[in-house]
C-alpha positions, 0 to 999 in steps of 0.5 A: 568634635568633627565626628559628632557632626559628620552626618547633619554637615553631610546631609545636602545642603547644610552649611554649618553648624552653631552653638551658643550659650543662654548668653549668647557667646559662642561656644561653637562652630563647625562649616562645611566645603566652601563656607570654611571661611565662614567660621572665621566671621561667626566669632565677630557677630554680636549673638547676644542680641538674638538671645532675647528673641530666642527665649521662648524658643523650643525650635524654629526655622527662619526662611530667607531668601536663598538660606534657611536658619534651624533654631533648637533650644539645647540645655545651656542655650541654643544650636542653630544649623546654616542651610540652603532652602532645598535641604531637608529640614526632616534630616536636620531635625532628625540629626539634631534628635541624635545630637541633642544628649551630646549637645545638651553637655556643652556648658558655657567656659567648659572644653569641647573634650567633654563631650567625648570623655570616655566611660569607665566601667 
């Protein structure tokens, strides 16, 4: 799974990654460098009360005071990226293009394994 989202934790100022289903359970979450630790806390945060708010979702960026959320609607719920506010949300978006058809195969209770089974000819 660490391959998959090599490039958009490289880019500059992005922090992590999340992934939650229609329901708002995590299904998962990867953090880069110094924010590690921050992995560990995004189990305890009550998602499902965002779920409602994101319903009409297709994408958004949510600005805060020194960070910024990028929200994208996936198949089977939503992908939200954690970065500084000098990232470039136009690689974020174009990573998350590249990402959407591994993203989309996430399914709520299923193994991160599906997304790199390999194809038999």
């Amino acid at each position: 799974m660490k391959d998959i989202f090599k490039d958009i934790l490289g880019i500059e100022g992005v922090h992590g990654v999340i992934a939650l289903d229609e329901n708002g359970r995590l299904l998962l979450s990867r953090f880069s460098g110094d924010y590690r630790e921050e992995e560990s806390r995004i189990g305890s945060v009550h998602w499902n009360s965002f779920i409602p708010e994101f319903s009409d979702i297709v994408e958004a960026e949510f600005v805060f005071e020194r960070r910024r959320l990028y929200v994208r609607k996936i198949q089977h719920g939503f992908f939200m990226v954690v970065l500084d506010d000098i990232a470039p949300v136009s690689m974020v978006r174009l990573n998350c293009e590249v990402l959407q058809s591994s993203l989309d195969r996430l399914k709520p209770g299923g193994r991160f394994g599906q997304l790199f089974k390999k194809r038999r000819s």
